[in-house]
N, C-alpha and C positions, 0 to 999 in steps of 0.2 A: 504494500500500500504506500504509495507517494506521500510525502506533505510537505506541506511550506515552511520555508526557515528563513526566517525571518531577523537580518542581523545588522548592528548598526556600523556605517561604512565613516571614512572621515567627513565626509560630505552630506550625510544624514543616516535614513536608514532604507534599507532594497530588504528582498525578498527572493530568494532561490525557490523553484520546485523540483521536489528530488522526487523519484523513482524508490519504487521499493527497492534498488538494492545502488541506493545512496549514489548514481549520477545525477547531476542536475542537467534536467532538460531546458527549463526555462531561468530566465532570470529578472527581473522587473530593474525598472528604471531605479532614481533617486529618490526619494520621496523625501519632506520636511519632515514628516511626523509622523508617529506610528500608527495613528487613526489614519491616516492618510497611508499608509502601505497596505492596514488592513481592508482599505476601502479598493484596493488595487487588487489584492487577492479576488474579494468577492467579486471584481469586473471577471480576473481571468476566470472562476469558479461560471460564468454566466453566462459568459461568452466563448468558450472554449469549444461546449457541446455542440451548439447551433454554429460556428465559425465555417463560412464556406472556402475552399482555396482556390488561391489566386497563385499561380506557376509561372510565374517572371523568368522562371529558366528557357521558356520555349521561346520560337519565333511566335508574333502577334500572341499575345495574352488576351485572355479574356481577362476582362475587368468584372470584375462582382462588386456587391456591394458589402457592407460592414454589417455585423462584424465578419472579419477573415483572417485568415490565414495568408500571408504570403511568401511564397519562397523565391528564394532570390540568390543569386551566386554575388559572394565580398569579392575586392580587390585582391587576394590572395586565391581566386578563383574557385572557393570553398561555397557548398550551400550552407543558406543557411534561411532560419523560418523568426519571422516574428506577427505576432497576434495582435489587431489590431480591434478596437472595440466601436461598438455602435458608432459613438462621435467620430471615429477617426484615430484614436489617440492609440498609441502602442502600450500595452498593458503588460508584453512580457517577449523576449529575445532571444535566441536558442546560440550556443555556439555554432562556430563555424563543424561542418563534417566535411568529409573527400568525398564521401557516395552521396549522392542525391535517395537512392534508398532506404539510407540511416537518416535523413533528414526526414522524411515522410514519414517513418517509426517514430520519431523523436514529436512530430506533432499527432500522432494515434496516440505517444505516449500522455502526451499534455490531454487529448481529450478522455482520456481513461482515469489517467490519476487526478488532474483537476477537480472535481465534484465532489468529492469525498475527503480529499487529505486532509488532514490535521494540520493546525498552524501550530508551531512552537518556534522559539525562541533558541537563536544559535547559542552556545554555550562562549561563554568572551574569552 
């Protein structure tokens, strides 16, 4: 079972989602506050399930609309997927992977563990 961990960086505090067997698939922005990162779980916990995908790796993408999923190859020529929410706003960011079909696992994994994980608090 995945949950979120939740830990304060120098810059505030973010939020990891781990996989049952402690990789992090997802990682969330900066947040001020930690109401404010718990309010960003519950985006990704909401929007994860219903999330349609958007595949920026192909020629001509279809555009969907929010919330999504988008995968998109980085400047190091790596996929990689970040989840975007109704408004538009990115609510969580995957690392880079080499296979485009560990990236696709990586967002079955967010919509599988997302809905259920437990939030706890990294240990400092």
């Amino acid at each position: 079972m995945g949950k979120f961990v939740i830990k304060t960086v120098k810059t505030g505090i973010k939020f990891d989602l781990k996989a049952g067997n402690g990789e992090v698939i997802a990682t969330s922005e900066v947040y001020t506050s930690e109401s404010a990162c718990k309010n960003g779980i519950e985006s990704v916990r909401k929007n994860a399930v219903d999330a349609k995908l958007e595949d920026q790796t192909v020629e001509n993408p279809e555009t969907v609309t929010n919330p999504k999923f988008e995968v998109y190859t980085d400047k190091a020529g790596e996929y990689r997927f970040r989840l975007k929410a109704r408004n538009g706003e990115i609510i969580a960011a995957s690392e880079g992977y080499k296979a485009k079909a560990s990236c696709m696992n990586g967002i079955e994994s967010v919509r599988k563990n997302a809905p259920d994980a437990e939030v706890v608090k990294a240990e400092e």
